[in-house]
Legacy VTK file of the C-alpha trace (Angstrom):
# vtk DataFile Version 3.0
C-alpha trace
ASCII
DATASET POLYDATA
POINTS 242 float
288.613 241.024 -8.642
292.421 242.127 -8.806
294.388 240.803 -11.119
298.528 239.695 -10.380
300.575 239.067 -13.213
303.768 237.459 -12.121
306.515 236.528 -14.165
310.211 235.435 -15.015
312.280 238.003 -16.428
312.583 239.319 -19.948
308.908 237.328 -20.502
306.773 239.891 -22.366
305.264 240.900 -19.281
304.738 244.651 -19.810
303.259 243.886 -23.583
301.001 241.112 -21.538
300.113 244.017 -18.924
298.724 246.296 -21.530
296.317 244.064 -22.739
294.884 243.966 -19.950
295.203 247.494 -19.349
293.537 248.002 -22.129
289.650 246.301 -20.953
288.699 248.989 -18.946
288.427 246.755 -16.125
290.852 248.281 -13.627
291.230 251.284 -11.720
295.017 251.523 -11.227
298.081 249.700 -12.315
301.178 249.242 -10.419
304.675 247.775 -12.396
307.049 245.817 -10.319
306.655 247.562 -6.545
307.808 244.325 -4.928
310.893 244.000 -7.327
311.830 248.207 -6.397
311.524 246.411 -2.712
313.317 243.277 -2.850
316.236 244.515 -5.304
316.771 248.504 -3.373
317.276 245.964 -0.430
319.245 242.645 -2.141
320.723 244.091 -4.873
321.577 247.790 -4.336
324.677 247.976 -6.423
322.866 246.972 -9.235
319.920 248.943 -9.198
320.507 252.626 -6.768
320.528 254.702 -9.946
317.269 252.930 -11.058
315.298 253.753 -8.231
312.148 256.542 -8.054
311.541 258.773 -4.905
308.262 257.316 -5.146
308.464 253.864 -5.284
307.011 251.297 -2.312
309.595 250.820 0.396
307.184 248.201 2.471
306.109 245.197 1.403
302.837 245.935 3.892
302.034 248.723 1.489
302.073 247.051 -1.788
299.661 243.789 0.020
297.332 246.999 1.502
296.628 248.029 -2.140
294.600 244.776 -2.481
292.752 245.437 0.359
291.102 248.722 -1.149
287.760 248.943 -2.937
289.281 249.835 -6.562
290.295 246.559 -8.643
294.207 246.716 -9.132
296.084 245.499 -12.491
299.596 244.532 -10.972
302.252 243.235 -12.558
305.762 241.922 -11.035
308.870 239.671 -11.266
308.408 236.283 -9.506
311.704 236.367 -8.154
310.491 239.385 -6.053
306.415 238.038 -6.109
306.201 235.635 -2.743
304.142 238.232 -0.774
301.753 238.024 -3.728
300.374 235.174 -1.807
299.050 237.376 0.788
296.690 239.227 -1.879
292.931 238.994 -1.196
290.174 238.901 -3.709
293.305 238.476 -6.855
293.525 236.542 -9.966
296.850 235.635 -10.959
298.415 235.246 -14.184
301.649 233.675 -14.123
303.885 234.344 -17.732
307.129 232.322 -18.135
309.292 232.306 -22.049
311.937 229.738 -22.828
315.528 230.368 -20.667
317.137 231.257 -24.242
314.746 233.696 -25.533
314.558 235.232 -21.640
318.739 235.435 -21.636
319.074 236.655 -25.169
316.442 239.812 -24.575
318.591 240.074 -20.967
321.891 240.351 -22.613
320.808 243.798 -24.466
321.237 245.306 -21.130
323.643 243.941 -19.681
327.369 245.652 -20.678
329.549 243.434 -18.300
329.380 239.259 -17.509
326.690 239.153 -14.776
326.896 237.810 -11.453
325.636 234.350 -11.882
324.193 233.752 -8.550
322.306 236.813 -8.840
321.345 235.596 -12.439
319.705 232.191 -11.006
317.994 233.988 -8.731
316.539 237.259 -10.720
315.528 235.089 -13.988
312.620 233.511 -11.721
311.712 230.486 -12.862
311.807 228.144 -9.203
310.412 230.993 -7.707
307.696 231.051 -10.281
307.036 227.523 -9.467
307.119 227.901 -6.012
304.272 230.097 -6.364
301.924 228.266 -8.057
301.761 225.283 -6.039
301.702 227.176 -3.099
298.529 229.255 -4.948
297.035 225.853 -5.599
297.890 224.885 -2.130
296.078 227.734 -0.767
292.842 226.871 -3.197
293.714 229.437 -5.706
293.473 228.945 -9.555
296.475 230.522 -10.965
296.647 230.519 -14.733
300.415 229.580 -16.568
300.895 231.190 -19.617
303.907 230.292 -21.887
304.673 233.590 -23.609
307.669 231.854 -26.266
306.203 233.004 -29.755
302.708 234.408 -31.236
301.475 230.748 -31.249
301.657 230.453 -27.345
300.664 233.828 -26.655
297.446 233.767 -28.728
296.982 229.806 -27.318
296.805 231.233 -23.688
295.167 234.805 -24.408
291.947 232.761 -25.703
292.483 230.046 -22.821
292.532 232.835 -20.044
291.173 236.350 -21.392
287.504 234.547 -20.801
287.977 233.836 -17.316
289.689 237.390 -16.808
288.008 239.796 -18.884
284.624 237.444 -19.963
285.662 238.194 -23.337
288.206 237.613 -26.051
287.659 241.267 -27.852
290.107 242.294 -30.561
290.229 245.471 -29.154
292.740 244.376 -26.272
295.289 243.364 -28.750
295.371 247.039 -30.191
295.541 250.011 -27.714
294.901 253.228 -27.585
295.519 253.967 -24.107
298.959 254.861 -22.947
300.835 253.358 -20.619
300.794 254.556 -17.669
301.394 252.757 -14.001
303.046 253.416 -10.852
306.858 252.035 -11.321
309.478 251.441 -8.572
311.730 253.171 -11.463
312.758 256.328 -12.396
310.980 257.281 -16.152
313.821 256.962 -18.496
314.918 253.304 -17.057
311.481 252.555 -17.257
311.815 253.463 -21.358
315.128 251.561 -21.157
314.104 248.362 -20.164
310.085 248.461 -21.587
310.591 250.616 -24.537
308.832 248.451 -27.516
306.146 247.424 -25.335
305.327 251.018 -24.157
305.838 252.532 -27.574
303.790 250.078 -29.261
300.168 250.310 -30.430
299.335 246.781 -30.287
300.465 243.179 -29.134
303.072 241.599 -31.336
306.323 240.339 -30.817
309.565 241.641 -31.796
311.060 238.904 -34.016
314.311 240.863 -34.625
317.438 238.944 -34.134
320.592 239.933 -31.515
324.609 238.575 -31.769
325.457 237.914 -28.833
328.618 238.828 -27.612
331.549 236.919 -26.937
331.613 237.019 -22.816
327.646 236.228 -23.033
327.896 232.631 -24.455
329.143 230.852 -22.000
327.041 232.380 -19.763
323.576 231.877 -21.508
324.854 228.037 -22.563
325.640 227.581 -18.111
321.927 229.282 -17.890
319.772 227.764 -20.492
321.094 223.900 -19.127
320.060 225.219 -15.934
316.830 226.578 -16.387
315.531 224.334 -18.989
314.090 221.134 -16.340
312.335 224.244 -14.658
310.624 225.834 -17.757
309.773 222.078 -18.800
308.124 221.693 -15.880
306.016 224.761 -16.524
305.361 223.842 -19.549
303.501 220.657 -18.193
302.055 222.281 -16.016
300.590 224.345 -18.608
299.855 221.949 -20.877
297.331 220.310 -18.195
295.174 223.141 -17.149
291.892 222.946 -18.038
LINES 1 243
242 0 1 2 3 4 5 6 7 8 9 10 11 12 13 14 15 16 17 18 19 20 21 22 23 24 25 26 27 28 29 30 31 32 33 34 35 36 37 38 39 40 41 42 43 44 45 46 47 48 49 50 51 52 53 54 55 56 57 58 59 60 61 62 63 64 65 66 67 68 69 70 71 72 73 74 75 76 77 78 79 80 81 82 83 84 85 86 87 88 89 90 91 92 93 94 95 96 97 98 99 100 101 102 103 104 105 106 107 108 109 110 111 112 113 114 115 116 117 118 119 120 121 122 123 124 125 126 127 128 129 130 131 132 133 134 135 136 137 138 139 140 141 142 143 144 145 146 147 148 149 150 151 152 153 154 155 156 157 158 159 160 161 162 163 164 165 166 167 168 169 170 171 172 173 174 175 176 177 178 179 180 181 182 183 184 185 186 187 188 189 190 191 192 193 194 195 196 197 198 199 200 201 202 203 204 205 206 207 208 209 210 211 212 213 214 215 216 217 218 219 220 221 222 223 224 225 226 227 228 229 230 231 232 233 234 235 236 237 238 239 240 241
């Protein structure tokens, strides 16, 4: 089978992909087509400079890749993700991180007070939601994974990696494969927004800690008292899977 990991922004969802990457199991990877899709045509302001010659500019295209004999690691941002319920023959992963630790990894990019409308709707987490009951609707088993701290992460690597991979190997956790996928972006905004996780050598996370500044506070205080009944709710939802 394919495998679709889908995810709120900022989540660890590149370091997540390269486990994976890692098993051997898949014949191609693809970063984020949907998100070059939905953003080059929602958000073009924002992200023109960002965007690769070669990226997906159909969303037929990117559900056609499923459709193909070689299995497909695929990774993408749920805001972007709701034609991943069109995929045949996929596994889905879906990865979501507490709205503080999401907005405090955002702010490193961001050099100007975001749009906050566009904020609610790129950080993911109803559309995230909206997916997996509409998964579960459909009679899919779509597997939450809280990516917070090492804690979670390990708790959902041994809770999924079995059903994935059939195995909970070491091995994935340190890599000697590079990265390498198809991304909607250009290389060096690629490195700008992934860097650790493509640089690194293994899975860990980055416990360093980031001031924010001044004309962010407000703005993660508005987003982590909006956010937070939505990443409780995955968080029961996680809590129950079996």
């Amino acid at each position: 089978m394919h495998l679709a990991i889908i995810s709120t922004i900022r989540s660890r969802s590149v370091a997540v992909l390269r486990v994976f990457q890692n098993t051997c199991h898949y014949d191609k990877t693809y970063h984020e087509p949907l998100t070059g899709i939905y953003s080059s045509q929602s958000y073009p302001h924002i992200c023109k400079d960002w965007l690769s010659e070669n990226r997906f500019t159909e969303v037929e295209d990117v559900v056609d890749l499923f459709r193909q004999k070689q299995r497909i690691l695929f990774k993408d941002m749920a805001f972007a993700s709701q034609p991943c319920l069109r995929f045949p023959n996929t596994q889905f992963l879906l990865l979501f991180r507490n709205p503080s630790g999401v907005f405090a990894s955002l702010s490193l990019q961001l050099d100007t007070k975001p749009d906050m409308d566009v904020l609610k709707d790129v950080c993911g987490y109803k559309s995230l939601i909206d997916i997996y009951h509409l998964l579960k609707q459909q009679g899919s088993k779509p597997m939450l994974m809280c990516t917070d701290d090492v804690k979670s992460c390990d708790r959902g690597f041994q809770m999924h990696l079995p059903t994935i991979t059939g195995s909970t190997s070491p091995e994935f956790f340190h890599w000697s494969r590079p990265f390498d996928a198809h991304d909607y972006k250009k290389p060096r905004y690629v490195l700008q927004w992934h860097e650790d996780a493509i640089w690194s050598k293994s899975f860990h996370i980055n416990h360093k800690q980031h001031k924010l500044p001044k004309h962010m506070l407000e703005v993660q205080q508005h987003l982590i008292n909006y956010f937070e009944p939505h990443y409780r709710h995955l968080l029961a939802e996680c809590a129950a899977q079996k």
